[in-house]
C-alpha positions as a Python dict, from the first residue, in 0.01 Angstrom:
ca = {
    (1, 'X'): (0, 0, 0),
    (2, 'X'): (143, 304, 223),
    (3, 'X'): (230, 233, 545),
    (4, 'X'): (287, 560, 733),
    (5, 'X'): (453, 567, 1052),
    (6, 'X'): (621, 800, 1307),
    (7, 'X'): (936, 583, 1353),
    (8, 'X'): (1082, 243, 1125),
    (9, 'X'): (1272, 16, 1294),
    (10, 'X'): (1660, 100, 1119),
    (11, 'X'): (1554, 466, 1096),
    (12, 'X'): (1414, 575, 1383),
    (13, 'X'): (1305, 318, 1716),
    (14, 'X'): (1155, 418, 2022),
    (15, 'X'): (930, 117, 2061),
    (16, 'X'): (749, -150, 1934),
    (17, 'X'): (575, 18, 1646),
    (18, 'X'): (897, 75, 1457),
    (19, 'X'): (941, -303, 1414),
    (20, 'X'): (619, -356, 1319),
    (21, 'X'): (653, -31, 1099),
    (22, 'X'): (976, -205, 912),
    (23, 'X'): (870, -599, 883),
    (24, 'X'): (503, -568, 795),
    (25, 'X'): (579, -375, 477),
    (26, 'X'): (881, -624, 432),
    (27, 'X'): (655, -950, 489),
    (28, 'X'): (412, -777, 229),
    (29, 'X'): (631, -692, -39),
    (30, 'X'): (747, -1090, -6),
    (31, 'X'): (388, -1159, -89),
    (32, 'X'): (344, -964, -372),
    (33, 'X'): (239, -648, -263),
    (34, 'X'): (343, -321, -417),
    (35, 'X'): (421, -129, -86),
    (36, 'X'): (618, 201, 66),
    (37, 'X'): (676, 343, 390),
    (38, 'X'): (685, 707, 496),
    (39, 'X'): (825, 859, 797),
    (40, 'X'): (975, 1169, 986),
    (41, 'X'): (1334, 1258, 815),
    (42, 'X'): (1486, 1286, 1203),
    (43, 'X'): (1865, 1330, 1313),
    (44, 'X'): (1883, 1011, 1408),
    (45, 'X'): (1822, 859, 1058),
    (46, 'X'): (2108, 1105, 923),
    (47, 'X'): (2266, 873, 1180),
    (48, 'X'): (2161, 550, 1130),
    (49, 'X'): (2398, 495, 851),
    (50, 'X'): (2089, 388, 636),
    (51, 'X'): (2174, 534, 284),
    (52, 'X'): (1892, 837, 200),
    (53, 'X'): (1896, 1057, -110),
    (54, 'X'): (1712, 1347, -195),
    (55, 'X'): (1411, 1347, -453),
    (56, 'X'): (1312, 1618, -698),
    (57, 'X'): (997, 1636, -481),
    (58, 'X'): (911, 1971, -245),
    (59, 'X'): (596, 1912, -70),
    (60, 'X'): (348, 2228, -21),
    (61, 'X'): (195, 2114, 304),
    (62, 'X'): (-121, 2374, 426),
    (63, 'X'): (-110, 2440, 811),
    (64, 'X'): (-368, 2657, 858),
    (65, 'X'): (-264, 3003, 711),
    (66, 'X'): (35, 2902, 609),
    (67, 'X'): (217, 2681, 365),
    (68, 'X'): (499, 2508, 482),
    (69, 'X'): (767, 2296, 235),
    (70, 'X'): (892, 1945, 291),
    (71, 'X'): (1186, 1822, 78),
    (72, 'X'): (1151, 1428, 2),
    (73, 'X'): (1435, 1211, 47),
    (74, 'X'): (1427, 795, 10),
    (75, 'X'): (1578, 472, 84),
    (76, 'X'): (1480, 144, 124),
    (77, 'X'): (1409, -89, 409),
    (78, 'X'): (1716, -276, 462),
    (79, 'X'): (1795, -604, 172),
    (80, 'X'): (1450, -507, 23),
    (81, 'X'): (1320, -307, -251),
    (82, 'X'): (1067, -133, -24),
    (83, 'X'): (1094, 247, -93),
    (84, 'X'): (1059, 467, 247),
    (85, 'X'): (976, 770, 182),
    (86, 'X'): (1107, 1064, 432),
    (87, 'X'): (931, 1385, 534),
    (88, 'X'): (1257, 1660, 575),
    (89, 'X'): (1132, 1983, 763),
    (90, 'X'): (1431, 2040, 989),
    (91, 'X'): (1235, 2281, 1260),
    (92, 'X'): (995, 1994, 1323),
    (93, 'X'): (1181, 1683, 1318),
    (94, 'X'): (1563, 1727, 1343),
    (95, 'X'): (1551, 1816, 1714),
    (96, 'X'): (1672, 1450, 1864),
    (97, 'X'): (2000, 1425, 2042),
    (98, 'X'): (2087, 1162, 2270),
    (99, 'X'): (2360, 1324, 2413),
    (100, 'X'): (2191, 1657, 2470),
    (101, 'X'): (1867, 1437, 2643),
    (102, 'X'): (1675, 1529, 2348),
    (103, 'X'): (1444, 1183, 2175),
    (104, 'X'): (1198, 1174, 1881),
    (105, 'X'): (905, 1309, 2074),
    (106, 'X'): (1042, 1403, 2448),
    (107, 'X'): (1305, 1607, 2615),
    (108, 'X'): (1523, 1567, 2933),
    (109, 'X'): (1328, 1826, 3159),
    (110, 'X'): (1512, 2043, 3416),
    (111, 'X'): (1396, 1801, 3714),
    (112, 'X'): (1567, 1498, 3531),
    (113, 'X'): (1253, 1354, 3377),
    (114, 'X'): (1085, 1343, 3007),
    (115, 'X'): (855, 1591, 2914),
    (116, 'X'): (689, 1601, 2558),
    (117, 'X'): (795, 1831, 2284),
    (118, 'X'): (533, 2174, 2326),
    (119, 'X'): (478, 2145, 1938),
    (120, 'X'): (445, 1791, 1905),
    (121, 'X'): (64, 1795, 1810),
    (122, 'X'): (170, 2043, 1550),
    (123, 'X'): (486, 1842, 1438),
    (124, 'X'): (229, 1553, 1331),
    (125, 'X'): (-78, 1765, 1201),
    (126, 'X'): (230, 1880, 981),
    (127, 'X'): (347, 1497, 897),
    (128, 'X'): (11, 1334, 845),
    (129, 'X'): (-112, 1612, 619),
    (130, 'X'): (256, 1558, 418),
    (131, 'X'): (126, 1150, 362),
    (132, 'X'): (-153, 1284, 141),
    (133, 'X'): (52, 1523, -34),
    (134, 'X'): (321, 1244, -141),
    (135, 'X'): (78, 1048, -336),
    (136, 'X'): (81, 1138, -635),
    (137, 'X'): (504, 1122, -594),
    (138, 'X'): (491, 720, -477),
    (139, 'X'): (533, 569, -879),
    (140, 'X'): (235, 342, -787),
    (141, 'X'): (-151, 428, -677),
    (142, 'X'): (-204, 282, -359),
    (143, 'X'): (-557, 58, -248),
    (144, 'X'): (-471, 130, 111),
    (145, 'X'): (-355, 394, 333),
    (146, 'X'): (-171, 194, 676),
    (147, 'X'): (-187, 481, 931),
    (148, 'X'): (-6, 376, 1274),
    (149, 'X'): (-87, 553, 1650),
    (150, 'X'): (-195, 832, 1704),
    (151, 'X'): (87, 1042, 1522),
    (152, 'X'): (-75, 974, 1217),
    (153, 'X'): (-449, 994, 1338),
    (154, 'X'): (-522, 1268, 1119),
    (155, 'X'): (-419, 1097, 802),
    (156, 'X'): (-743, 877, 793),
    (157, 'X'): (-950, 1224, 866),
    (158, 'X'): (-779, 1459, 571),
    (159, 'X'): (-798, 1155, 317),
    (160, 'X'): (-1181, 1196, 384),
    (161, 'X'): (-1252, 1576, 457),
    (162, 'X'): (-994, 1728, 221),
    (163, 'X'): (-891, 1433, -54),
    (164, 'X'): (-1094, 1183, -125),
    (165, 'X'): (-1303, 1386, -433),
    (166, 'X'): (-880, 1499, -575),
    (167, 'X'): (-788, 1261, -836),
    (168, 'X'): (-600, 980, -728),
    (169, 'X'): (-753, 947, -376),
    (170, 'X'): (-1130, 827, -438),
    (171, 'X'): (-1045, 449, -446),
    (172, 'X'): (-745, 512, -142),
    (173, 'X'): (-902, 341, 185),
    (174, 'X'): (-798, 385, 530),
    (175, 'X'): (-677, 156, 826),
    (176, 'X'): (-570, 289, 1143),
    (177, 'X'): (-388, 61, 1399),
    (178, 'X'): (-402, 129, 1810),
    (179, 'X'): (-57, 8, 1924),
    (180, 'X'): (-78, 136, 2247),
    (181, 'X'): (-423, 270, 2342),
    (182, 'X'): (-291, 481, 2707),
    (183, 'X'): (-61, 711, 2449),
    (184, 'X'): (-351, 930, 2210),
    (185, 'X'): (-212, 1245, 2154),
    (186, 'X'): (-436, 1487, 2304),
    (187, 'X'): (-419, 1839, 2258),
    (188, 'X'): (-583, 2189, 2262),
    (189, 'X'): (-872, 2306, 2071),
    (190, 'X'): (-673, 2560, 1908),
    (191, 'X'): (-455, 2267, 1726),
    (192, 'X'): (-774, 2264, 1460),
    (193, 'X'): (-655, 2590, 1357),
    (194, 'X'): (-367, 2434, 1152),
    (195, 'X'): (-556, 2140, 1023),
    (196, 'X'): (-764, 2315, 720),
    (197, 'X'): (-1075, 2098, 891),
    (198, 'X'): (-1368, 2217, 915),
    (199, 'X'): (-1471, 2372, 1315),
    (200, 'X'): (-1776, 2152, 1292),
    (201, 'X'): (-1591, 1830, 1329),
    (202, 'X'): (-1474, 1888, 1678),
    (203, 'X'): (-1763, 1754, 1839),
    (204, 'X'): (-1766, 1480, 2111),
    (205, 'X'): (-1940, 1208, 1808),
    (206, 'X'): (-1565, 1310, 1605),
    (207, 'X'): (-1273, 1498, 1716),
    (208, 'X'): (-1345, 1597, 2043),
    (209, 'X'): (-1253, 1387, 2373),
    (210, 'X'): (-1135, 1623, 2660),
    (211, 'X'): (-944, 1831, 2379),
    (212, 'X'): (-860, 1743, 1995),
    (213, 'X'): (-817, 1393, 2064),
    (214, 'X'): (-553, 1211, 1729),
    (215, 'X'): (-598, 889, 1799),
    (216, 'X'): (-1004, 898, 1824),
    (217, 'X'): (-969, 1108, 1536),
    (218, 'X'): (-815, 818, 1331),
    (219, 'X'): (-1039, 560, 1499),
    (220, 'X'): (-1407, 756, 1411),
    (221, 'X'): (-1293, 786, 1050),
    (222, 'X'): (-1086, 509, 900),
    (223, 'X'): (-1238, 198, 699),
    (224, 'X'): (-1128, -9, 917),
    (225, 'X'): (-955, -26, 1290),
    (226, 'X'): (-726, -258, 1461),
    (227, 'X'): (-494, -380, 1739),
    (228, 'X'): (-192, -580, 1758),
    (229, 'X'): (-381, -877, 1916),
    (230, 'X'): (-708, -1038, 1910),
    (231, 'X'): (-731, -1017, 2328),
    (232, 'X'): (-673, -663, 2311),
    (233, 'X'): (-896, -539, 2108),
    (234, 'X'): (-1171, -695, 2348),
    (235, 'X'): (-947, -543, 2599),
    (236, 'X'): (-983, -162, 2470),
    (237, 'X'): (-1406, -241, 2471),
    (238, 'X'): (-1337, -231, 2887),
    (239, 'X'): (-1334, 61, 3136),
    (240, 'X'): (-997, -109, 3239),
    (241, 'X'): (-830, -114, 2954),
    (242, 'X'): (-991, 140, 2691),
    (243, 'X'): (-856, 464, 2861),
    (244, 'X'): (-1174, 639, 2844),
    (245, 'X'): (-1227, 556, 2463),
    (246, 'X'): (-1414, 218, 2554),
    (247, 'X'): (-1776, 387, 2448),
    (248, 'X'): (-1621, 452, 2137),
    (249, 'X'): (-1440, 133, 2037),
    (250, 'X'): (-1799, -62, 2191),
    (251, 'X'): (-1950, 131, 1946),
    (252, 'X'): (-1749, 64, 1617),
    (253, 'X'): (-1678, -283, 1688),
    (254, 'X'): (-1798, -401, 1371),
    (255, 'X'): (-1489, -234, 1217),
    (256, 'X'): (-1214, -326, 1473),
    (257, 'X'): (-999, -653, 1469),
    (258, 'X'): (-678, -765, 1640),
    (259, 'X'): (-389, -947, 1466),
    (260, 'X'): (-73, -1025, 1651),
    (261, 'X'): (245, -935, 1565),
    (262, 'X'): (500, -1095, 1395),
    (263, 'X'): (796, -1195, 1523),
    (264, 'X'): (1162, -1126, 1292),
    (265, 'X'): (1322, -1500, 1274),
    (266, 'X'): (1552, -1307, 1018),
    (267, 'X'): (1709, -1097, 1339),
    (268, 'X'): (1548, -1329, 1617),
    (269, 'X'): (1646, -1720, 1552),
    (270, 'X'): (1903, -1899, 1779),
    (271, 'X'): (1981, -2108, 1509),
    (272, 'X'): (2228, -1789, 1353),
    (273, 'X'): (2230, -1538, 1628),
    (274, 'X'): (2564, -1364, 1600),
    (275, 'X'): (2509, -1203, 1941),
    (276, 'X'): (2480, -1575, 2160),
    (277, 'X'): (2797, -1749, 2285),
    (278, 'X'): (2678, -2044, 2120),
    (279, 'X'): (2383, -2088, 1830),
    (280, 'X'): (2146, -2390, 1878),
    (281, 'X'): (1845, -2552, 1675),
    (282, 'X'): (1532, -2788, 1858),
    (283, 'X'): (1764, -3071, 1791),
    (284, 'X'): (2056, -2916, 2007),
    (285, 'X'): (1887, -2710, 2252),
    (286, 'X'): (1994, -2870, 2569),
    (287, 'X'): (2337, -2959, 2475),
    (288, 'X'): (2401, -2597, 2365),
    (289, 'X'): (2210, -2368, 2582),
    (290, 'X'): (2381, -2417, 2865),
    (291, 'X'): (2694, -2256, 2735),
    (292, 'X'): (2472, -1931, 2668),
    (293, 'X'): (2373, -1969, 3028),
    (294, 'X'): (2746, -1972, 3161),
    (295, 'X'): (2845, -1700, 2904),
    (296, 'X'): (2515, -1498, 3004),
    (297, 'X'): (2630, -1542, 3388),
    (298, 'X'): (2977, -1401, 3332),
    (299, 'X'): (2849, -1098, 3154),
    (300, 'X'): (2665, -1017, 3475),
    (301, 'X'): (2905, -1121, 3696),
    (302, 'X'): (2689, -1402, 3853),
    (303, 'X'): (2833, -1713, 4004),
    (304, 'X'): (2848, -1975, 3724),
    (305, 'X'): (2650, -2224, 3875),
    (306, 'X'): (2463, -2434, 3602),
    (307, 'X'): (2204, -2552, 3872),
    (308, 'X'): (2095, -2214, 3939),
    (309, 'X'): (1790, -2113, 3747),
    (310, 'X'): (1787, -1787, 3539),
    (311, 'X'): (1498, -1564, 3526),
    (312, 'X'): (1562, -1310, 3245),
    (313, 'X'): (1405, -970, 3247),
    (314, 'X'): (1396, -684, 2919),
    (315, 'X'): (1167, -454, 2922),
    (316, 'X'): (1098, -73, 2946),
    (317, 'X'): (1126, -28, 3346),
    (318, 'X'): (764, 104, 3348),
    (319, 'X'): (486, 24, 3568),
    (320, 'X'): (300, -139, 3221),
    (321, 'X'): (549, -409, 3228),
    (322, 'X'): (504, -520, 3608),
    (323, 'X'): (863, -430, 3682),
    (324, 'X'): (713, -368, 4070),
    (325, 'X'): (588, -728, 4105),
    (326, 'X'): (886, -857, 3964),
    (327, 'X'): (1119, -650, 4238),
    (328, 'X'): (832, -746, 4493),
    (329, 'X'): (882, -1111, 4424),
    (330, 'X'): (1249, -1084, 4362),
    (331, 'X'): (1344, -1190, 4769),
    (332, 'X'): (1084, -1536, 4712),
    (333, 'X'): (1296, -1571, 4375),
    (334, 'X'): (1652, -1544, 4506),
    (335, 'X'): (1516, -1799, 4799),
    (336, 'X'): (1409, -2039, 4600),
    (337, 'X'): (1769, -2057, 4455),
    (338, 'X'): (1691, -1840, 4128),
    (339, 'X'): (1923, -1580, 4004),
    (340, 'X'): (1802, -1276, 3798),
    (341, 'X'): (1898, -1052, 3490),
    (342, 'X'): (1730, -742, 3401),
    (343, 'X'): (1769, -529, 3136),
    (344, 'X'): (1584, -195, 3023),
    (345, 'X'): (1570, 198, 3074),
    (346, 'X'): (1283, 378, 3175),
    (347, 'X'): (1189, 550, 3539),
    (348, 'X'): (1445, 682, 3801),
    (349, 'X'): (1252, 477, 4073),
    (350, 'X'): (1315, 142, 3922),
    (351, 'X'): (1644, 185, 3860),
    (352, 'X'): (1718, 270, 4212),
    (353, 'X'): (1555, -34, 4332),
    (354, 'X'): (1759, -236, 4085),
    (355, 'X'): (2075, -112, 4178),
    (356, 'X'): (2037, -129, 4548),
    (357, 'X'): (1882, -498, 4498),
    (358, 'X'): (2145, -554, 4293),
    (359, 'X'): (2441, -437, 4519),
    (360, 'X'): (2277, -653, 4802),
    (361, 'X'): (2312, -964, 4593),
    (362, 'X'): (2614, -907, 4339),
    (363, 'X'): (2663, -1278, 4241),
    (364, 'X'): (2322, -1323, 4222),
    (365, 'X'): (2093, -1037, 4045),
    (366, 'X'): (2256, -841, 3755),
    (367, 'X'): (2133, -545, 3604),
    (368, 'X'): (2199, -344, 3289),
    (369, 'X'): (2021, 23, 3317),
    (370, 'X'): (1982, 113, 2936),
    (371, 'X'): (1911, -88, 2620),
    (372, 'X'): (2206, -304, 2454),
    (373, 'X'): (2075, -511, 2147),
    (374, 'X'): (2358, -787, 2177),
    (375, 'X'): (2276, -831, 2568),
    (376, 'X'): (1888, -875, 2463),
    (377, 'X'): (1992, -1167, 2285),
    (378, 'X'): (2237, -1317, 2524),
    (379, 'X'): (1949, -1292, 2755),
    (380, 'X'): (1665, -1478, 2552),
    (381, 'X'): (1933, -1708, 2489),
    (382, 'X'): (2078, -1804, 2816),
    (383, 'X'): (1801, -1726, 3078),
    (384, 'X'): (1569, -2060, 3226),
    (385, 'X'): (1289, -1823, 3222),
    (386, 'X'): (1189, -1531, 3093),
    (387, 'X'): (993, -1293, 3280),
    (388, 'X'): (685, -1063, 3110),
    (389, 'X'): (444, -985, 3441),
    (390, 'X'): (313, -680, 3241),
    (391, 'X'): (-64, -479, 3369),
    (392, 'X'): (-108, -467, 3001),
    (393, 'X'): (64, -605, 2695),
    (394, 'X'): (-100, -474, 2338),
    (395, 'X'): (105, -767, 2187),
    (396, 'X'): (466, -803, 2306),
    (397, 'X'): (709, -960, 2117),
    (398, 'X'): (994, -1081, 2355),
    (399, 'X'): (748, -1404, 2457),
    (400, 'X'): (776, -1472, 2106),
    (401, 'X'): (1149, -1444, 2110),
    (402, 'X'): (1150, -1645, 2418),
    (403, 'X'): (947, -1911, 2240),
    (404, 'X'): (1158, -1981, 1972),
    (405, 'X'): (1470, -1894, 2235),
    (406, 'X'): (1281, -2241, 2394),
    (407, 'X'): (1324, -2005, 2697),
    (408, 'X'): (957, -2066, 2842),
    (409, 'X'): (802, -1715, 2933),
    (410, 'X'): (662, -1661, 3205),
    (411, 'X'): (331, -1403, 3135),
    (412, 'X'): (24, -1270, 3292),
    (413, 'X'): (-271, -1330, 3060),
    (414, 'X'): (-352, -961, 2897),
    (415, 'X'): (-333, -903, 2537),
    (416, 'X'): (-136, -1066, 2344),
    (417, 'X'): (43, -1228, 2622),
    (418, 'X'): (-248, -1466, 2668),
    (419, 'X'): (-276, -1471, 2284),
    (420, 'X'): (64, -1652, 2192),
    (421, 'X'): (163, -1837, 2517),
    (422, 'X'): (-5, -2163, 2618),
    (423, 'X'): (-56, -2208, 2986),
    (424, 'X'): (133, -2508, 3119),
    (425, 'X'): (-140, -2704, 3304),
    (426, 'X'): (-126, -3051, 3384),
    (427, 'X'): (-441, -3106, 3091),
    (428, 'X'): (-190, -2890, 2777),
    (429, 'X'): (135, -3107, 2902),
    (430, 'X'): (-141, -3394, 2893),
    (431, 'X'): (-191, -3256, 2489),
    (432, 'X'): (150, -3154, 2440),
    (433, 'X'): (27, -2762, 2378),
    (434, 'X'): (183, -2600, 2672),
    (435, 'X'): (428, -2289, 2540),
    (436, 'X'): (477, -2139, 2849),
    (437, 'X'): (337, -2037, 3214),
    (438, 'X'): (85, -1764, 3290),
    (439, 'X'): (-89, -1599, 3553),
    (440, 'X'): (-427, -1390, 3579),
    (441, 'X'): (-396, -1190, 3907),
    (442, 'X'): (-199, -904, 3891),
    (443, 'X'): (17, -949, 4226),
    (444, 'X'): (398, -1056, 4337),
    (445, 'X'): (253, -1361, 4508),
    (446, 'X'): (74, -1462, 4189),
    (447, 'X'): (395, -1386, 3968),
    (448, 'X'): (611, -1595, 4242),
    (449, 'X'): (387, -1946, 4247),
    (450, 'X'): (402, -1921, 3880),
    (451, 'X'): (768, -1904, 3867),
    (452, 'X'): (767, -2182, 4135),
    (453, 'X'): (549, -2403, 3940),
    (454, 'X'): (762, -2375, 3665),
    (455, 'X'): (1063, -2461, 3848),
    (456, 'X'): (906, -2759, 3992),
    (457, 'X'): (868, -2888, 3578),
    (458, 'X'): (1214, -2766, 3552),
    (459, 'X'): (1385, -2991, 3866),
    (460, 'X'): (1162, -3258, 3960),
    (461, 'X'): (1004, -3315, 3615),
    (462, 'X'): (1215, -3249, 3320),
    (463, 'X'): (1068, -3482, 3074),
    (464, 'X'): (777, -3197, 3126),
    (465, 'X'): (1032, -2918, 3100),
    (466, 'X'): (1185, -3040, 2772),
    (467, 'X'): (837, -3109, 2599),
    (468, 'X'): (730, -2754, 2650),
    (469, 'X'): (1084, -2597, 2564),
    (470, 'X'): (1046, -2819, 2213),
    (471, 'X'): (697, -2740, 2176),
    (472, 'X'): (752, -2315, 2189),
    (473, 'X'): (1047, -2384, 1959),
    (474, 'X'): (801, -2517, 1701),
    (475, 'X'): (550, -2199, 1711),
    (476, 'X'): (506, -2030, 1439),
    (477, 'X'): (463, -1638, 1472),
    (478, 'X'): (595, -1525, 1176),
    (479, 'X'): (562, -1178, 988),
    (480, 'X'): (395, -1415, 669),
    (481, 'X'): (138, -1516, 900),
    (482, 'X'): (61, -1147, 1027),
    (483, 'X'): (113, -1013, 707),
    (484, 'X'): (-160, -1259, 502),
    (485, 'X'): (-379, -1151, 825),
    (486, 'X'): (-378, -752, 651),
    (487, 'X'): (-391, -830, 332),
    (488, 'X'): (-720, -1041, 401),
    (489, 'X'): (-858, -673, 633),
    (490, 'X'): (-707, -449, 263),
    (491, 'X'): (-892, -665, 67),
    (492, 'X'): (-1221, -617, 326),
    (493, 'X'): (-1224, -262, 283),
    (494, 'X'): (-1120, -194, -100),
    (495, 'X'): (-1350, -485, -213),
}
């Protein structure tokens, strides 16, 4: 198994896809599997303090008519045996600089927002074409080719057009996974004239949707295609949802699946979180965290006032995580006695309305404008609630924290939001299934009954409150569970 991704979680992290990118191949390897990871060789992993050495191995790596070299370096995944594999070509991929404004795929433009790199379609032509040439370098001949987004899009396409009659390749299959459908790395026509493909592909059946479309390109020609969550792969089938690839998905349905996420109990358990004031277990939840409550209101500066719910917010500040409900709502929360936490990074609007709703309530809104991973946790741990209104969610993974936090989450139903948290109606208290509280309608007033509903469990019936808090605590979203999940859609495809 190769699991190729544009960023690993302890490399390289912009989102979500570098966890998954780090503890799938992690949660296989655990099972048995033989299995590597491949990725950019950026600044930032020089960085990361994550020990790399170089190989023997210089890459020849075609784009169009040229031939560019890669050197290979490798490590491991952190406390595993897990080879990753890293692609060095310093004009492409050590460009990133915090300091200078300067990320994995973006830059700080001269009006103060991100703009993509102007290469970056060329940057991973260049990378996905490298994952074929490192095959016969892994020390093992993989089943299955793991392709992630639309950065490696291609890699399904040149294992078919250009590899699979080489030696070696004709038994490799392909699966591509859609993390986020909205980002699919569209670019000009004249990209194909660095691939080596042939000109007929790029037709609307293939390569083609308004320009040479990555992520459709992986989608039309791996084995097999999937999401990170059974609701959202319905989702993508939609006008709403499938961001103009919804014809397409419809069409090779037969082939796509969802299958949520894991969640990381290793790094995400409040049983041995180094980063809470103080850790607790099912059995001590409610003598314990209220002391990560107090010690999460002092870091904000809020008035320590046990009786004061918390609603906690982190997130990208992004209009795909419902951060303008949430600061639409905020006046009905702060009435109804609540106090609120947010942290995250993302646009200049949102943090403008944070700070200035923050400076009109000091003791009772705090806000931290960036990401800080210790905060994160002292935030699932000591909030009442935890807020995820998101427009879309492909899977999500802080309700999960915030289930085993026993921090009920508080969701809209949309992807894998309405895949891993159980509504609390009076019939699932009835059962004892309710996980959470979600919502449908995608509106402040929507977001704020919710929120009251669940404060009604949470002051006028805590028996109620208690039973779901244990309940999420006992949910299982493991990476084993995820992980058996893919090894059941390898075994599918190779037979």
């Amino acid at each position: 198994m190769l699991v190729a991704a544009s960023e690993v979680a302890g490399f390289a992290k912009t989102g979500g896809l570098a966890d998954v990118a780090a503890a799938l191949p992690r949660a296989l390897a655990k099972r048995g599997n033989l299995t590597a990871v491949v990725m950019p060789l950026y600044n930032s992993v020089r960085r990361s303090g994550m020990p790399i050495e170089r190989t023997r191995f210089v890459l020849p790596v075609p784009m169009g008519d040229r031939v560019l070299a890669c050197r290979v370096y490798r490590s491991h995944l952190p406390n595993t045996d897990v080879p990753v594999f890293l692609i060095e070509h310093k004009p492409f991929f050590e460009r990133d600089d915090p300091a200078a404004g300067r990320g994995l795929y973006q830059a700080q433009g001269a009006g103060g927002g991100k703009e993509d790199y102007w290469d970056n379609g060329e940057r991973f032509v260049f990378f996905s074409r490298s994952v074929l040439e490192l095959i016969p370098h892994l020390g093992f001949p993989p089943d299955v080719i793991h392709a992630n987004d639309w950065q490696t899009g291609l890699v399904p396409v040149f294992l078919n057009e250009l590899y699979h009659l080489s030696p070696g390749y004709q038994r490799i299959r392909s699966v591509f996974t859609i993390h986020n459908i909205a980002y699919q790395g569209s670019y000009p026509r004249s990209l194909m004239n660095v691939t080596g493909l042939s000109p007929a592909l790029y037709n609307p059946g293939q390569l083609e949707h308004y320009g040479f479309n990555l992520l459709k390109s992986g989608v039309v020609f791996a084995d097999a295609v999937n999401t990170v969550s059974p609701t959202y792969a319905r989702e993508i089938q939609t006008a709403e949802f499938g961001c103009g690839l919804e014809g397409l998905l419809s069409g090779v349905h037969w082939k796509l699946t969802g299958i949520v996420n894991g969640c990381d109990y290793e790094q995400w358990s409040p049983a041995h979180d180094r980063f809470i004031a103080a850790p607790y277990t099912p059995e001590t939840v409610f003598e314990r965290k209220p002391l990560c409550k107090a010690d999460l209101q002092r870091r904000f500066g809020l008035a320590e006032d046990p009786a004061a719910p918390v609603l906690g917010v982190v997130a990208r500040l992004v209009a795909q995580k419902g951060i303008d409900i949430v600061l639409s709502a905020a006046r009905g929360f702060l009435d109804l006695g609540c106090q609120l936490v947010v942290l995250g990074d993302g646009d200049r609007e949102y943090h403008d309305q944070l700070r200035a709703l923050r400076d009109r309530n000091p003791t009772r809104v705090g806000v931290y404008l960036g990401f800080n991973e210790g905060l994160a946790h002292a935030i699932e741990a000591g909030s009442d609630l935890f807020l995820m209104p998101s427009r879309y969610e492909p899977c999500g993974l802080n309700q999960m924290y915030s289930l085993k936090y026993g921090t009920p989450p508080v969701v809209r139903m949309t992807g894998g939001l309405a895949d891993t948290v159980v509504n609390a109606t009076v019939e699932n208290l009835a059962d004892g299934r309710a996980t959470g509280f979600t919502f449908g309608e995608y509106s402040a007033h929507a977001l704020y009954e919710t929120v009251r509903w669940a404060l009604t469990l949470l002051r006028e019936r805590p028996k109620d409150f208690r039973q779901i808090v244990r309940t999420a605590m006992a949910q299982d979203w493991s990476w084993d569970r995820s992980a058996e999940a893919y090894e059941r859609l390898y075994l599918k495809i190779i037979g």
